[in-house]
N, C-alpha and C positions, 0 to 999 in steps of 0.2 A: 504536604501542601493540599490544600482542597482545590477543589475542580473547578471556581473559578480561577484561580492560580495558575493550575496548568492549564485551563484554558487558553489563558492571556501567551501561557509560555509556549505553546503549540501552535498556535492559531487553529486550532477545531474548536467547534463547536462545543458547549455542554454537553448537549442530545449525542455528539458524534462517541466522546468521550465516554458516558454513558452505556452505548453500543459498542462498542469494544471489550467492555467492561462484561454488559453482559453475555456476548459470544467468547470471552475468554482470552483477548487477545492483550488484556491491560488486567491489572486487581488491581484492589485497593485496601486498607484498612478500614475496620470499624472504628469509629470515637465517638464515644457516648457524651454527649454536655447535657445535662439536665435530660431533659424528655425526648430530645432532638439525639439523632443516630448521623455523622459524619462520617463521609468517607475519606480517609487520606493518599494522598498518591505519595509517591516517595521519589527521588531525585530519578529512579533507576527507568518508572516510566517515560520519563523523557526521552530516554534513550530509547526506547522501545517504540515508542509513537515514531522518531524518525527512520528507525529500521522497515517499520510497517509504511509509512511512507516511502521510503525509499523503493521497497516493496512493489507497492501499487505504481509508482512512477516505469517499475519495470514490467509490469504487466501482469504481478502474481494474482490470484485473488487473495481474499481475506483469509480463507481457508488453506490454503498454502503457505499464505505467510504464519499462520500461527503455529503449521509442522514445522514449518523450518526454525521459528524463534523457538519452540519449545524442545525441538530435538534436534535440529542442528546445533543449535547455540549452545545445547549441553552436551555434545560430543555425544549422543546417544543413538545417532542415525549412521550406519551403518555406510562407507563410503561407496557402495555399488547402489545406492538410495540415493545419496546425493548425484550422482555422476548418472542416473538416470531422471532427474527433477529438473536437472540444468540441460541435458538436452533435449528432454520433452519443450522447455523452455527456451532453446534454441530455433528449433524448429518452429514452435509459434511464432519466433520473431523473423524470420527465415519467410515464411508466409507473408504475416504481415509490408515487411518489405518489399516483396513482389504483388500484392496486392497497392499499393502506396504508389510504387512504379508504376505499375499501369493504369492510376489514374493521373499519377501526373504527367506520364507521354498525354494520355486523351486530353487534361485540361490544358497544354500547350499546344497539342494539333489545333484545339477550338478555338485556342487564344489567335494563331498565326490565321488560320481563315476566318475569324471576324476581320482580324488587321488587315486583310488584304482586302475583303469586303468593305472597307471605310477607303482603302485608297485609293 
C-alpha cells in the first residue's frame, strides 16, 4: 500500500509516516513507475504503527519503542534487558502518579475554598 493508504488506515499523518520511516521505526519498499520512485508499506506496518502507538500511549519514547520492536519482538533481547526496561518504566509511572496526586489533592483543596468562598 502507499502512504496514502496507510495514512487513511492509521490515522497519522503523511509527514508523521514519513518520520518513522526515516528514524527507522516503519520501512517501506522501493517501486519504480516510470521516472517516479514509490514507497510501499506492507500489511505488517499496521501492525507496527499500532505497537508504537500503543507505545507512546504508555509513556515509551520513540527510541525505546524501536529497541523494543526491533529486539524484543525478535526475541534477541536478552530477559534481564527486559525486566530492567519495564521497571525503569515502572518507576516513571510510579512518579508520575504521585506527581497527578498531588495535583489533584491541590485542585480539590481550591475547588472546596472557592465553593465555600461563593457560599
Amino acid at each position: 500500500m502507499l502512504i496514502g493508504e496507510l495514512s487513511k488506515k492509521t490515522g497519522l499523518s503523511k509527514d508523521t509516516i514519513r518520520f518513522y520511516e526515516k528514524i527507522g521505526l516503519i520501512t517501506a519498499s522501493e517501486r519504480k513507475a516510470g521516472k517516479r520512485i514509490y514507497k510501499e508499506f506492507n500489511q505488517e506496518t499496521i501492525e507496527r504503527i499500532f505497537m508504537i502507538n500503543q507505545g507512546k500511549k504508555l509513556g515509551f519514547k520513540l527510541k525505546e519503542i524501536r529497541l523494543l520492536l526491533d529486539e524484543w519482538g525478535n526475541a534477541s533481547m536478552p530477559k534481564h534487558e527486559q525486566i530492567k526496561i519495564i521497571e525503569s518504566k515502572l518507576e516513571e509511572v510510579e512518579e508520575k502518579m504521585q506527581q497527578l496526586t498531588t495535583i489533584k489533592n491541590y485542585l480539590a483543596a481550591k475547588l472546596s475554598k472557592l465553593q465555600e468562598d461563593v457560599s
